[in-house]
C-alpha positions as CSV (number, residue, x, y, z in Angstrom):
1,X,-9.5,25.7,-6.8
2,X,-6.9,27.2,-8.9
3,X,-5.2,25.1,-11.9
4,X,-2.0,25.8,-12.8
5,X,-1.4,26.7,-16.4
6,X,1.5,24.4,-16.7
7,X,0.1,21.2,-15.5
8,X,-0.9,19.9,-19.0
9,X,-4.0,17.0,-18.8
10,X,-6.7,15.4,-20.8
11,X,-10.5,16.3,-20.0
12,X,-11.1,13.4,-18.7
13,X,-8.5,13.3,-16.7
14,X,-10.3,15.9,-14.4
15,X,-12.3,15.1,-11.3
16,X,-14.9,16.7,-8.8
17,X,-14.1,15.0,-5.2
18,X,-17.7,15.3,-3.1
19,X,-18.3,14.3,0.4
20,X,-21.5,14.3,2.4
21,X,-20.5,14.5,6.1
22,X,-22.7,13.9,8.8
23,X,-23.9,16.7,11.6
24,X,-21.9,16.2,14.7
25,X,-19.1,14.0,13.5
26,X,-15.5,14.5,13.9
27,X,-13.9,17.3,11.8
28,X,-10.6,15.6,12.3
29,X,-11.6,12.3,11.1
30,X,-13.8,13.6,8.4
31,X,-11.0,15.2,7.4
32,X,-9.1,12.3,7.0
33,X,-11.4,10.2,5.4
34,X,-11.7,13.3,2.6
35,X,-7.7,12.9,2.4
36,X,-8.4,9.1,1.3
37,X,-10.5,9.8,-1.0
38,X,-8.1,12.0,-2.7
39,X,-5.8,9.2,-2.5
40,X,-7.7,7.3,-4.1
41,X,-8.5,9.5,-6.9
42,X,-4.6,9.6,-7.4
43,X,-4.2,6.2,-7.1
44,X,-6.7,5.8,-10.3
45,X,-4.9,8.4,-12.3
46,X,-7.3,11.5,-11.5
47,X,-6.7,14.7,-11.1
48,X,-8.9,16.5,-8.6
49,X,-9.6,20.1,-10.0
50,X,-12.5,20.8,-7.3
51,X,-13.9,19.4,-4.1
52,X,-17.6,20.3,-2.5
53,X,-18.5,19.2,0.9
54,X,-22.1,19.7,2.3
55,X,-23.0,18.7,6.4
56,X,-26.2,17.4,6.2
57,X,-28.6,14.2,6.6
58,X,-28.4,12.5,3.0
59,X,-31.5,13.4,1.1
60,X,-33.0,10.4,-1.1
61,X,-33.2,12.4,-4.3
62,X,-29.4,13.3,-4.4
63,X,-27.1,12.5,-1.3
64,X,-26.7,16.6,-1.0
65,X,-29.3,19.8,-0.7
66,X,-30.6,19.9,-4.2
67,X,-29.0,23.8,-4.2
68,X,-25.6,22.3,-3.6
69,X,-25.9,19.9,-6.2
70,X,-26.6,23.0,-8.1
71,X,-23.3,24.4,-7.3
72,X,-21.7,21.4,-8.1
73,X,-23.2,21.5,-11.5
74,X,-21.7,24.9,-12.2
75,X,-18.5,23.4,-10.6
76,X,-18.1,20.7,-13.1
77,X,-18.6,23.3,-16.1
78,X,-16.2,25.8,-14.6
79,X,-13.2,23.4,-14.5
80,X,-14.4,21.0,-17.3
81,X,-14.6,18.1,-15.2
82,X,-15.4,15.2,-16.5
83,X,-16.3,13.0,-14.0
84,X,-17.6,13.2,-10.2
85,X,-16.7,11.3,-7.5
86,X,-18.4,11.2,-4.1
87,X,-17.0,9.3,-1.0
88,X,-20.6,8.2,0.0
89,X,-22.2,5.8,-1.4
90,X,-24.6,6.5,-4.2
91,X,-28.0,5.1,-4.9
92,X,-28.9,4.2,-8.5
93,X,-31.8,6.7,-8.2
94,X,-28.8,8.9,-6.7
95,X,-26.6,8.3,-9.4
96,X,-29.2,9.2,-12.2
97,X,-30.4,12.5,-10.8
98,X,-27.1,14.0,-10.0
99,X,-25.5,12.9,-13.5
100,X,-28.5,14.5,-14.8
101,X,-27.9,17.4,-13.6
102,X,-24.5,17.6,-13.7
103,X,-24.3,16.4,-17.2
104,X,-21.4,14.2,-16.3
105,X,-20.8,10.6,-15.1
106,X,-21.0,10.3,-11.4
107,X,-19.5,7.3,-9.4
108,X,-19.4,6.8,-5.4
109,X,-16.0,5.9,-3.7
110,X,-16.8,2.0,-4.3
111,X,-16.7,2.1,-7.8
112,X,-13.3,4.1,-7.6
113,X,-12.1,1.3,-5.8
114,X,-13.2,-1.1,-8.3
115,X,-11.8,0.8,-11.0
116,X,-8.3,1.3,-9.1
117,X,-8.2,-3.0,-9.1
118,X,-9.7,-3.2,-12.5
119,X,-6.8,-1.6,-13.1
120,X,-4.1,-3.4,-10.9
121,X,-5.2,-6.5,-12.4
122,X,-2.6,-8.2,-13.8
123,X,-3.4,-12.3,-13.7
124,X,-6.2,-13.9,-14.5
125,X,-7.5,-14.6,-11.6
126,X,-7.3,-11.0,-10.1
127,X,-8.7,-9.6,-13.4
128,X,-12.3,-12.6,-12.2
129,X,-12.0,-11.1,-8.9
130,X,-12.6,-7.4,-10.3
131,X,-15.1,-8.9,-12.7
132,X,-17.0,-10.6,-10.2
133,X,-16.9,-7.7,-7.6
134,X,-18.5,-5.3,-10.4
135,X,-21.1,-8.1,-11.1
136,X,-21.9,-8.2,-7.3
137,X,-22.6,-4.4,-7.0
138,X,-24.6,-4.0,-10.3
139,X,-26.9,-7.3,-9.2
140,X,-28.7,-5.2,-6.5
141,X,-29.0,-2.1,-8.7
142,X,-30.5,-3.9,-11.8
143,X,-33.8,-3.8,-11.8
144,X,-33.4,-0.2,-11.3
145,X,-31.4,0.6,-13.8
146,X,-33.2,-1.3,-16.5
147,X,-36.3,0.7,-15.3
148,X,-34.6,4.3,-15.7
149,X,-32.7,3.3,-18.7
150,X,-36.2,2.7,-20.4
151,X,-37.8,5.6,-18.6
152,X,-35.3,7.8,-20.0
153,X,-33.8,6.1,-22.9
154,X,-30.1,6.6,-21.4
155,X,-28.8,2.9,-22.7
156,X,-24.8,5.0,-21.7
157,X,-26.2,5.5,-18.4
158,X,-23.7,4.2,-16.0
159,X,-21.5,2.3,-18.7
160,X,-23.6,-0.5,-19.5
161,X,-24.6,-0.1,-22.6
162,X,-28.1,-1.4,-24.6
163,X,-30.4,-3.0,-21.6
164,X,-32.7,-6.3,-22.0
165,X,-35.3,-7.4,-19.1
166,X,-33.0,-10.6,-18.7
167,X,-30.0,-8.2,-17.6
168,X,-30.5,-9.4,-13.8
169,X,-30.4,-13.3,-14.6
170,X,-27.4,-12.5,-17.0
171,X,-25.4,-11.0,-14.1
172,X,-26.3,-13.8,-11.8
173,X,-25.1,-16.8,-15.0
174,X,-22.2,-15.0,-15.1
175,X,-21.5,-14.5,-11.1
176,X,-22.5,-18.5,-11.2
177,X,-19.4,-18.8,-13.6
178,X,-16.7,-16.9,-12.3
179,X,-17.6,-18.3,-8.5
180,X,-17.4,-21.8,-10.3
181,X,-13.8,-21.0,-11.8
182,X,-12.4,-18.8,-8.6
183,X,-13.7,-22.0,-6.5
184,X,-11.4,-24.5,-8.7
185,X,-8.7,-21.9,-8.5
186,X,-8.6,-21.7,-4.6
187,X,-8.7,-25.9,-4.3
188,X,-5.1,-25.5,-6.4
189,X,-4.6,-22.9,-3.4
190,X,-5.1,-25.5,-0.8
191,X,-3.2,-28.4,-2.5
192,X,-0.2,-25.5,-3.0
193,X,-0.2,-24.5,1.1
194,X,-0.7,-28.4,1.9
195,X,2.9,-29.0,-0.5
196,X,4.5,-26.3,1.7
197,X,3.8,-27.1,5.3
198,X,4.4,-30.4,4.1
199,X,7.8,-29.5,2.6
200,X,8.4,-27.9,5.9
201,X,7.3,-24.1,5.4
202,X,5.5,-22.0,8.1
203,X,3.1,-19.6,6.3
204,X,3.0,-16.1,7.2
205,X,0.8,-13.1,5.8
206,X,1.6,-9.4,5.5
207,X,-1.7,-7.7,6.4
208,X,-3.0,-4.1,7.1
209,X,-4.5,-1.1,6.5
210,X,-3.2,0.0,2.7
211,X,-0.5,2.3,2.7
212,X,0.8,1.1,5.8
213,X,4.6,0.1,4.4
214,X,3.3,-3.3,3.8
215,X,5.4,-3.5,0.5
216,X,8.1,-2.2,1.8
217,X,8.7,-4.2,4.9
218,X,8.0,-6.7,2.9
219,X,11.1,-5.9,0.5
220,X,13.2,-5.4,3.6
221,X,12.6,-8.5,5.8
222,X,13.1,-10.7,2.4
223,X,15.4,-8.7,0.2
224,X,13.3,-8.1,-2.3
225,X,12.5,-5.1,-5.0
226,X,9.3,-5.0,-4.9
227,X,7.4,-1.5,-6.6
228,X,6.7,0.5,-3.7
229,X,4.9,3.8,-4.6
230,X,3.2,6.0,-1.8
231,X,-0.4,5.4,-3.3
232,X,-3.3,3.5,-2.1
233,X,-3.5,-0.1,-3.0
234,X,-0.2,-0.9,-5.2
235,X,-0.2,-4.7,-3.8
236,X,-3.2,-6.2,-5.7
237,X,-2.1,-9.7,-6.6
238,X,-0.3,-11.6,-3.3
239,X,3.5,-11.9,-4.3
240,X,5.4,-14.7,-2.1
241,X,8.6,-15.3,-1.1
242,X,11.2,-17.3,1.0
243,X,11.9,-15.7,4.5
244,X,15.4,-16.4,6.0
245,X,14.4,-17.3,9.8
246,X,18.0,-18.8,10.6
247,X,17.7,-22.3,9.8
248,X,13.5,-22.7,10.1
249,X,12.1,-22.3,6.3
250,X,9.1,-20.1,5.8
251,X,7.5,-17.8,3.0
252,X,5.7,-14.8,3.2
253,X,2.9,-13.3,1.4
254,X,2.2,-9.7,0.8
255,X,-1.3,-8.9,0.2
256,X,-4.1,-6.6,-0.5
257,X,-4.6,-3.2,1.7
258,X,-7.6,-2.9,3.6
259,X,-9.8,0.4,3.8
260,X,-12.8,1.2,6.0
261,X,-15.9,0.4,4.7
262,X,-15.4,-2.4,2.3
263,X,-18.5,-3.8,1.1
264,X,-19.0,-7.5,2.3
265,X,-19.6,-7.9,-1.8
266,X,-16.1,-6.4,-2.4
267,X,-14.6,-8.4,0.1
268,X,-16.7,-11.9,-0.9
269,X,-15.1,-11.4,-4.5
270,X,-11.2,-11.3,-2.9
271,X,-12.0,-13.5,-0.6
272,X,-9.2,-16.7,-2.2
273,X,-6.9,-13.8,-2.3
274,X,-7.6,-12.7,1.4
275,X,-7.3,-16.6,2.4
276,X,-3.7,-15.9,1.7
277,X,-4.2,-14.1,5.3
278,X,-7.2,-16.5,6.8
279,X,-4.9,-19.6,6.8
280,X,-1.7,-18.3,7.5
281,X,0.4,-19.9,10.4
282,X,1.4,-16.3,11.7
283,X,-0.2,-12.5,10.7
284,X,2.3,-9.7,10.8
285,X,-0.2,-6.7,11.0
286,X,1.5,-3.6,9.5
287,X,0.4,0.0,11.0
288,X,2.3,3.1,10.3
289,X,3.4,4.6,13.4
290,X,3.5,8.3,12.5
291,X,-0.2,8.8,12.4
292,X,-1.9,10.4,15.4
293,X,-3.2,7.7,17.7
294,X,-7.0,7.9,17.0
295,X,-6.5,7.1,13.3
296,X,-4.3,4.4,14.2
297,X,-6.7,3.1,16.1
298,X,-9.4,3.6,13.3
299,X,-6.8,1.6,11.0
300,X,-6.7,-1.4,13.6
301,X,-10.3,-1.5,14.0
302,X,-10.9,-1.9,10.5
303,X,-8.0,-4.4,9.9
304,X,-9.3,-6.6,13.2
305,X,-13.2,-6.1,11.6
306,X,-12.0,-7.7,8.4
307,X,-9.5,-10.8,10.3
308,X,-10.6,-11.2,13.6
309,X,-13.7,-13.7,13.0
310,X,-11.9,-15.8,10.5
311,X,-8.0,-16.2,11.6
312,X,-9.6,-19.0,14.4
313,X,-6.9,-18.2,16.8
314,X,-3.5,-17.6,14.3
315,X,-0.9,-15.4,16.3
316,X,-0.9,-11.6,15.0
317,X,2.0,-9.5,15.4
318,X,1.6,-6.2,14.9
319,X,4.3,-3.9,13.4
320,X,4.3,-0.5,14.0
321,X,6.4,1.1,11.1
322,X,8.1,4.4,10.6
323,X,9.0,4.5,13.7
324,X,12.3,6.7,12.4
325,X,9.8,9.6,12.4
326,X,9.0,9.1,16.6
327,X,11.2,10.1,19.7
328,X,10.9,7.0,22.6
329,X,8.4,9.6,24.2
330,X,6.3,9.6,21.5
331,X,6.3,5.9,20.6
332,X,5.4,5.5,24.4
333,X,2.6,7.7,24.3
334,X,1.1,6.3,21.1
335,X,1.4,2.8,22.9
336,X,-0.3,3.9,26.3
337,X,-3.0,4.5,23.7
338,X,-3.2,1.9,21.6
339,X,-1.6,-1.0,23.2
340,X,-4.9,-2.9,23.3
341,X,-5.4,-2.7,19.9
342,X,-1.6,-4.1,19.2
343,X,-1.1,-7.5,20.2
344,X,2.3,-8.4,20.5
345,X,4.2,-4.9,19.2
346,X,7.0,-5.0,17.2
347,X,8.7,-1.6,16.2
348,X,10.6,-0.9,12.6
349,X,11.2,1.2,10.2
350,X,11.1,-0.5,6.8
351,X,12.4,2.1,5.2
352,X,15.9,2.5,6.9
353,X,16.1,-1.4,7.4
354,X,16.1,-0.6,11.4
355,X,14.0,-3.9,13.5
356,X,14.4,-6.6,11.2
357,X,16.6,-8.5,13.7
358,X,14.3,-7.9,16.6
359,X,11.1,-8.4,13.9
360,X,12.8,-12.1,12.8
361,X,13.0,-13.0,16.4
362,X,9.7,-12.3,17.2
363,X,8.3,-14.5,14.2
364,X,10.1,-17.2,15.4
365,X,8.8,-16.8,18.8
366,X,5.0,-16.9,17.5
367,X,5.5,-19.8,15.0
368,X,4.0,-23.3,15.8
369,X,6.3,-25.0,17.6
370,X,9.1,-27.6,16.4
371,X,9.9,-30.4,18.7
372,X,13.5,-31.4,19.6
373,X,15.0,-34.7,19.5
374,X,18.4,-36.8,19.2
375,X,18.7,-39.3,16.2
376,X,21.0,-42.1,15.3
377,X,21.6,-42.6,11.6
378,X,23.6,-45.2,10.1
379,X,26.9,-44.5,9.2
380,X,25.9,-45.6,5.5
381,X,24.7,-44.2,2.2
382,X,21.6,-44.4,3.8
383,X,22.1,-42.5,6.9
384,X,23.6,-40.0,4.8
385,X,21.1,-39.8,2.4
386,X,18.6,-39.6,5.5
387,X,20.8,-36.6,6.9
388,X,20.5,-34.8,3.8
389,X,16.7,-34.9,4.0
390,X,16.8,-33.9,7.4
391,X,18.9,-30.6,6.9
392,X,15.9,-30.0,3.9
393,X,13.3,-30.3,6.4
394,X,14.3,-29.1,9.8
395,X,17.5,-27.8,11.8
396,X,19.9,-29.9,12.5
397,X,21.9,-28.4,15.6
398,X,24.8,-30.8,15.9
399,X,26.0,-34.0,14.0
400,X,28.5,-36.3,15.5
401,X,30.1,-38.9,13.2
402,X,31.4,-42.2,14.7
403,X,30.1,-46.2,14.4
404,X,26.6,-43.7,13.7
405,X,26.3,-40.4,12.9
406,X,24.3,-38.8,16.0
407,X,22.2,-35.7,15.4
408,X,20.5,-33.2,17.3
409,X,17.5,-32.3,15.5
410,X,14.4,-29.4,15.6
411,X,11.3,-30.0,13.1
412,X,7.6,-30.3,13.3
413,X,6.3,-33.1,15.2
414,X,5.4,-34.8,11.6
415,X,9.1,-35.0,9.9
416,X,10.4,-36.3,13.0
417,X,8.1,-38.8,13.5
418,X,8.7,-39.6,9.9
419,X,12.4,-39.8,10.7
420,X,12.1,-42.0,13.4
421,X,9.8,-44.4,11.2
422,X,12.4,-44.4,8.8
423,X,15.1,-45.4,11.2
424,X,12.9,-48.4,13.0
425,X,14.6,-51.9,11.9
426,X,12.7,-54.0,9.2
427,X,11.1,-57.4,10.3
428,X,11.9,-59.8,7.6
């Protein structure tokens, strides 16, 4: 791979990009997955100055041939890489021997990912989430480490510094601690939702593969300014906001991307953020519609893989975005293909604004219903007061005023059973 002269970086800047595909599989969607891990490498502030594939069975030793990791040795010292990254994951055994030979560190695509977040981290709760998904991968690999970092006396080996034998427990005392702390955190999360359905707010979640146009539907359908950048993972911290739904109160959440593959470790240490999602009242399920249909479909399965056993029957919608970029003919055909994949289709194009009527209408239509009913209110301070609360909780459609004001009223069945309690007389 060529460098241009005029694209000025630091050493360590530079990156190797290695994938390990399988005999048999799917050019197209190897392909593909390659592309991510580019994006990736982008999204963490890389630059990839050389890439090395090898189809083969993965060898114990090394993921590749031991000649090809060989060539990636003279690779690195070529381009001055300082770092490789392979999309597969890596073995500490794996780890060792190629870094050994390449005389540079060597992560896998998981520890990319963790250093994207590490990075995304803004409060304090994302920056224990990180923490605790690091802890979570290193737990398994510990003894092992400890053993090689004695065996070879390489106490930088993988970043972690002088070892003891009481590393593993260590790891565990401080998983123990940040599990303790992101347990207290997500009981403020239930009390929070609890205030907001009680206050009358439906809950709905922004979900999906990342890079779907999450953030920006998300600016569009609330008329927000969220950062939108086309890189992987930019939402790391859920942001919330009040959705106008013409007269019914709700707020919406954006969240974290998903990607194929997620360790269940990765996913254990987001998972108060990803409750965002899991207790929802409604799941808008962003896809981007101008990808070929198989990859689509890929995207889907993995978004489904991560939701589908723990939503307990909350309505998805999903949104098919960009769909600017399609004719009718080829929205149709992408449908006739992945229709069963796509409950309840919606189709928008965040970007131009174009759906957002058709999208609000369709939220309504999945949200839990509100009951209808005719009050009588006083024609007092009271009854005025009453009507005041009413219009903060629900919709009202129609108030008369006379010897009572009458209303026509929609809410959930609670505030208008709390209405009605308030307007039975008083025994004395």
């Amino acid at each position: 791979m060529n460098i241009s002269a005029e694209h000025k970086f630091d050493n360590e800047d530079r990156v190797i990009l290695v994938k390990r595909t399988l005999p048999n599989s799917d050019p197209e969607r190897e392909e593909n997955l390659f592309k991510e891990l580019r994006e990736l490498a982008r999204a963490a502030g890389y630059v990839p100055v050389g890439e090395l594939t090898q189809t083969r069975y993965p060898d114990s030793r090394y993921q590749l041939g031991r000649g090809k990791i060989e060539e990636l040795a003279e690779l690195v010292r070529s381009t001055g890489a300082e770092k490789v990254i392979f999309y597969n994951k890596l073995s500490t055994t794996q780890l060792f021997n190629i870094s050994e030979i390449c005389g540079c560190q060597v992560i896998d695509k998981f520890q990319l990912i963790l250093e994207i977040f590490a990075k995304r981290a803004t409060t304090h709760r994302s920056k224990l989430q990180v923490e605790l998904a690091r802890l979570k991968y290193e737990v398994p690999r510990a003894r092992a480490i400890v053993s090689l970092l004695k065996k070879e006396e390489r106490a930088g080996f993988m970043g972690l510094g002088d070892y003891e034998d009481s590393y593993e427990h260590d790891l565990k005392k401080r998983i123990a601690r940040i599990e303790s702390e992101l347990e207290s955190a997500k009981k403020d999360d239930e009390s929070l939702r609890a205030f907001r359905h009680m206050k009358g707010f439906s809950l709905i979640s922004l979900a999906g593969y990342t890079n779907a146009g999450k953030s920006t539907l998300f600016n569009a359908i609330v008329n927000e300014s969220v950062e939108v950048k086309d890189m992987l993972f930019t939402t790391l911290v859920p942001m919330t906001r009040a959705l106008d739904l013409g007269g019914r109160k709700a707020l919406l959440t954006d969240t974290v991307g998903f990607i194929e593959d997620l360790p269940h470790w990765l996913v254990d240490a987001f998972k108060s953020t990803l409750e965002e999602i899991f207790l929802s009242d409604l799941i808008l399920l962003v896809v981007d519609a101008s990808e070929k249909p198989e990859t689509i479909l890929q995207k889907l399965s993995t978004s489904h893989d991560t939701l589908w056993d723990r939503i307990q029957g909350v309505p998805v919608i999903t949104v098919l975005n960009k769909t600017d970029l399609l004719d009718k003919s080829e929205l149709d055909s992408i449908m006739e293909q992945i229709g069963y994949m796509a409950p309840n289709p919606a189709f928008v194009s965040a970007k131009e604004g174009i759906g957002m009527t058709a999208l609000k209408a369709e939220i309504i239509r999945h949200l839990p219903a509100w009951s209808f009913c005719p009050l009588s209110l006083p024609n007092s301070e009271k009854g005025m007061s009453l009507l005041s609360w009413l219009y903060e909780e629900g919709i009202v459609h129609r108030v008369e005023y006379g010897e009572r004001i009458l209303v026509d009223y929609e809410a959930r069945t609670e505030i208008i059973n709390r209405a009605q309690a308030l307007l039975e007389p008083r025994e004395d």
